[in-house]
N, C-alpha and C positions, 0 to 999 in steps of 0.2 A: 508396561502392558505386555504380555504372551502373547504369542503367537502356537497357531498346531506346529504338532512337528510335520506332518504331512506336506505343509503349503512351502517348504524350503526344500522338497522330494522336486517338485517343478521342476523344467527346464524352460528352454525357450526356443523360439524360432531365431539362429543367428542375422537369417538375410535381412529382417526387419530392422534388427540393431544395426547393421552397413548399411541399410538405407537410409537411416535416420544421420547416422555420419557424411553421407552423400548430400543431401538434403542440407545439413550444416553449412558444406563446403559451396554448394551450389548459390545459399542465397549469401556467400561470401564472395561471389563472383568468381568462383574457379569451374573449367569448365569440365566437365566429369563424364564418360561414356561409363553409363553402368550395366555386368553381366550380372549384376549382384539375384535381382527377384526376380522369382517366377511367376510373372505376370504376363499374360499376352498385352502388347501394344496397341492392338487394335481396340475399337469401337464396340461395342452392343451392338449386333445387325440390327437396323433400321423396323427390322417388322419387330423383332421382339419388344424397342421402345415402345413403339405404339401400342401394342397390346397390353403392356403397363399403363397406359397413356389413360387406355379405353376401361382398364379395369378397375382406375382409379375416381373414373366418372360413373362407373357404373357401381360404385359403392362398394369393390372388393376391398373395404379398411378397414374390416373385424376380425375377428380371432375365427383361427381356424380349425377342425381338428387338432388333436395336438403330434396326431401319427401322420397329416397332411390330408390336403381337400383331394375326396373320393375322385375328382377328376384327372387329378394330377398324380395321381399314387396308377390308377391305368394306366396312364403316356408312356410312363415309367413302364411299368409291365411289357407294352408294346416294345419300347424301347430296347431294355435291357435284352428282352428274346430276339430282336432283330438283329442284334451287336452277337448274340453268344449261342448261334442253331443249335437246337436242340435240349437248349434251356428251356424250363419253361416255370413262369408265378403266378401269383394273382396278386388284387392290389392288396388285400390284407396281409402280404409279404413285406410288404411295404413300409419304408418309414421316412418321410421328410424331415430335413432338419436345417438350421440355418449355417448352410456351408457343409461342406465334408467332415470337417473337424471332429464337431459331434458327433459322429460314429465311428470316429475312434476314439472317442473321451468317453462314449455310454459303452459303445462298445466294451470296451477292457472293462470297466466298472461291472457291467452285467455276468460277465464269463468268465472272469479273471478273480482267484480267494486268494488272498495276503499268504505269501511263502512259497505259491506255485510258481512255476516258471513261465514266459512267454518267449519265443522266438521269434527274431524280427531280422530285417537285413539291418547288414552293417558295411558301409557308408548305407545310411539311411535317413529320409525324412524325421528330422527330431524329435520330433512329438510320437513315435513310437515310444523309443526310450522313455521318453518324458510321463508320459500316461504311466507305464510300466511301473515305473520309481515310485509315481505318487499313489499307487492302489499298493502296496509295499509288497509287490511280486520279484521274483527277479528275473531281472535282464537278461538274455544269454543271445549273444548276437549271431547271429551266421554271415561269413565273411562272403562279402562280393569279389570275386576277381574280376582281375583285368585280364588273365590270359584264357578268361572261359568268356569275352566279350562281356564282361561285369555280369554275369550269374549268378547262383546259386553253387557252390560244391554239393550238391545233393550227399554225397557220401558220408563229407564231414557234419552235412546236415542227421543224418543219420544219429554220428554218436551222439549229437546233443538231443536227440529226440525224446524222453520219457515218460514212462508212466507219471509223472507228476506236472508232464509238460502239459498245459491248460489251453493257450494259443500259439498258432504259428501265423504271424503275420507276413505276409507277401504285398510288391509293389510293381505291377509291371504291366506297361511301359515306365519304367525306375529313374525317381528322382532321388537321386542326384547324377549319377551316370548315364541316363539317354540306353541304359542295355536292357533285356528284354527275357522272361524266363520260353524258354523254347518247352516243346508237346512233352520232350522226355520228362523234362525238369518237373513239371506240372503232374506228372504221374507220379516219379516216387514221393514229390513231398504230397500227395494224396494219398499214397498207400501210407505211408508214415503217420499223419494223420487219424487213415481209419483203426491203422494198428493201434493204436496208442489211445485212440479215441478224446481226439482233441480238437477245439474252432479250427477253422479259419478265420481269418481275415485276406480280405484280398483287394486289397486298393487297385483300382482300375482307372483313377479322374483323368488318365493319359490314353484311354483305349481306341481313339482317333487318330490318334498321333502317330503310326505305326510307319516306320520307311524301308523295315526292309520285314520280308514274311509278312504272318498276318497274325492278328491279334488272335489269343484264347483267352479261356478264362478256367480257371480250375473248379469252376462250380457247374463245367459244363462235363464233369468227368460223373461216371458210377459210384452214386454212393456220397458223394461233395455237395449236393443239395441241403440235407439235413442240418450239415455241421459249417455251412459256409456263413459270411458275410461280406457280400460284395459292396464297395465305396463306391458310388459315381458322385457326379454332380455338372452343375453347371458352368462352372468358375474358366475354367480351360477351353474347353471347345464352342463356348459361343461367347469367350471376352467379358464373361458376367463376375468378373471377382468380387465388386461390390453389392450386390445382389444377392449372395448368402443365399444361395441354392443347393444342398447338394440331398444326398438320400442311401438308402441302405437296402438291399435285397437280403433277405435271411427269412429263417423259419415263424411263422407267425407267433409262437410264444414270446419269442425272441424282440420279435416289434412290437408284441404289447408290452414287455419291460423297458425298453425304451423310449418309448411313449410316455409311460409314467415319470422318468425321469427327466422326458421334457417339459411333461406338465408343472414338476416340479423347478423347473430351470427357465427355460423358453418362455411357457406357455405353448407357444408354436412358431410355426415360422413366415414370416411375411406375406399376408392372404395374396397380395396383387403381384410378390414377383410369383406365386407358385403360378398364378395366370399367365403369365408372361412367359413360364418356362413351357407350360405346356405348346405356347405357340414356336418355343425354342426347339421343341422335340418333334412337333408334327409339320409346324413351317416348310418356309421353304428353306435347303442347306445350301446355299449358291455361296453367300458369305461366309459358313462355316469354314466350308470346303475349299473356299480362295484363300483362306487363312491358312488350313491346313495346307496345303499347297506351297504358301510362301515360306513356312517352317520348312518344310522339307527342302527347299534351294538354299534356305540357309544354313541348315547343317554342313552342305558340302563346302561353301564358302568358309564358313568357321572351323570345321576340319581341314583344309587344304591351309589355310592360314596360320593354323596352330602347328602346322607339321612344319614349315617354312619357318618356323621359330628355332634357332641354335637353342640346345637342351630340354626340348618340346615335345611330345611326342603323343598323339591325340588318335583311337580308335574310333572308326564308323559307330556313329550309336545310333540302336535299333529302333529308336520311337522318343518318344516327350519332345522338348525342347530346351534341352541340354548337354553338354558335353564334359567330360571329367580328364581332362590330359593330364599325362604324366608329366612332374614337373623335378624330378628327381635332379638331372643334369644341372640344369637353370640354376634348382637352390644352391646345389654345389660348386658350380661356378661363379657365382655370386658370394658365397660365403656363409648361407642362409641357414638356417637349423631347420624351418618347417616351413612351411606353403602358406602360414600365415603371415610368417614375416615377410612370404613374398607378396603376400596379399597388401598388406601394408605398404611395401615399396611401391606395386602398382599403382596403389591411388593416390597417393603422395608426390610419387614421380612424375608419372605417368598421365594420371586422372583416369584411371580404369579402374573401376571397381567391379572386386569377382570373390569369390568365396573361399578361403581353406581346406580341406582335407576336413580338421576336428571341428568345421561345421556341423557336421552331419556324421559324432559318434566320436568316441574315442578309438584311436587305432585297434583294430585286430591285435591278436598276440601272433607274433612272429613278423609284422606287418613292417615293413622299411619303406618302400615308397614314398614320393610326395604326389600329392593332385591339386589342384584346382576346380571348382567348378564353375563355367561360363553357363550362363541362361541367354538363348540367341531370341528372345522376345523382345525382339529393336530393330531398328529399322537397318538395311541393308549396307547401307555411306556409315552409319553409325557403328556395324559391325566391323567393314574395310578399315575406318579410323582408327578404332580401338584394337585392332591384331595391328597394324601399324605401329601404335602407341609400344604393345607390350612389346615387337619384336627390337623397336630402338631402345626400348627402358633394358629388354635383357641381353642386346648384342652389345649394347654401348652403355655400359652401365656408367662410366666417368665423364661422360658426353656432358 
């Protein structure tokens, strides 16, 4: 039997595969501290169950629009303008879908023709690349540093820019590195952008998450309206990963194409969580906010820990909840070729699981570094144990 050529363009999410090896080891009785997924540890606030609870009594179990219920596409409206002054939508801006993902899978599909270019960050969320490949566009990455606190080079962004370039997708508060693009940043790749006359994308599912400055968003700039698509959702900031909430701000043509493409895919997206998100978004934030709160004491816990590590060396990150330390030293004192193998020795030796460097991209050109990346959505004893773990596995490696 064939196969398309298309469906071997995929990539994949790596954290899920080390989870799944984690999971192995776990129900083999070994005992594992994972920084591996980005998932918050915590619970679904208590009012949002129950508004599931009630919406499910109430018979919200039918199909729903398929762009999302007229209710929850405004919360949304309220929302996003709250988070980004000066913005401003309606809910026919609007598009629900189950989880974030999906608007970056219709996304690229709608704006994106076979042979043009997309720009994305690189160390990046996978599924940038991965969507890229499989619409048969190409990839062209823009490198993160670490000595512009994991940014954007705007400059070098620059020469990759062109008339042929179709999207530039942005991530910030930025997963995988915890850095954050600043006001400058956000205007040249705007002017870049209108020059060129190409999308946006701007994934935001971190924009609560901010520890140091304050959050923007490039679709709050002149002129980034028209050509934006902003990612939020639920999954992050109220503990709903399983719940497949998320949703898309962009120009209304733009939400009736993908709409269509959920009709054709989805149908829609779960009538009782979108009830339950609206009580997410207008509720009370007590919960939210005590979550967000505990991330931010654990970043400094898990950067003060990581810097305590011989051949470690870990920058303040700006927002999410993760950290990317440089692991250069470590591998080479160790003897290691790449961050993966360090990855390997961690969980193996150790019982830490944590991520790779080529998690998230193939190297930059020019790129020598090694990194890591910890996701600190664990519990506090559970973070102290595991920088514990890794500083004996890499001080005492013959131990």
């Amino acid at each position: 039997m064939n196969f398309s050529k298309r469906i071997d363009r995929l990539g994949t999410e790596t954290a899920f595969d080390v989870l799944a090896v984690v999971n192995k080891l776990k129900a083999e009785g070994r005992d594992i501290i994972s920084f591996a997924i980005g998932e918050p540890d915590f619970d679904t606030p208590a009012n949002i169950k129950e508004a599931a609870k009630k919406a499910i009594d109430d018979n919200w179990t039918h199909y729903s629009p398929s762009s999302g219920l007229p209710q929850f596409r405004e919360a949304i409206c309220k929302d996003t303008m709250r988070m980004r002054p000066g913005f401003k939508c309606e809910p026919d801006e609007v598009v629900v879908t189950p989880g974030a993902k999906p608007i970056i899978f219709h996304g690229i599909m709608s704006v994106v023709e076979t042979g043009s270019e997309v720009i994305y960050p690189n160390p990046g969320f996978p599924i940038y690349e991965s969507m890229i490949n499989f619409v048969g566009a190409k990839p062209v990455p823009a490198p993160l540093l670490e000595s512009k606190g994991f940014s954007i080079d705007v400059d070098h962004m620059a020469s990759l820019v062109n008339d042929n370039t179709s999207l530039i997708i942005i991530n910030s508060p930025h997963n995988p590195t915890g850095g954050m693009l600043l006001g400058e940043d956000l205007q040249a790749i705007a002017e870049l952008a209108i020059k060129h006359d190409c999308w946006v994308m701007t994934d935001e599912v971190y924009n609560r998450m901010v520890w140091e400055g304050e959050f923007r968003s490039i679709c709050q700039l002149p002129g980034m309206k028209e050509r934006c698509m902003v990612i939020d959702g639920c999954s992050k900031t109220f503990a709903m990963t399983g719940w497949r909430i998320g949703w898309g701000v962009m120009p209304k043509e733009l939400c009736a194409k993908i709409a269509r493409l959920l009709t054709n895919s989805d149908s829609c997206t779960c009538t009782f969580s979108q009830i339950a998100s609206i009580e997410a978004l207008n509720g009370p934030q007590d919960e939210s906010d005590k979550m967000v709160n505990e991330f931010r004491e654990r970043s400094s816990i898990v950067v003060d820990g990581l810097n305590d590590i011989e051949g470690v060396s870990c920058i303040i990150p700006r927002g999410a909840f993760y950290v990317f330390p440089n692991v250069s030293v470590a591998c080479r004192k160790l003897g290691m070729a790449s961050s993966k193998e360090l990855a390997d020795y961690l969980l193996h030796k150790a019982g830490v699981a944590v991520l790779g460097r080529t998690c998230f991209g193939a190297r930059n050109i020019g790129e020598e570094d090694e990194y890591i990346r910890l996701s600190y959505a664990t519990a506090k004893d559970q973070i102290r144990e595991g920088l514990r773990r890794m500083k004996d596995a890499i001080e005492n490696p013959r131990k």
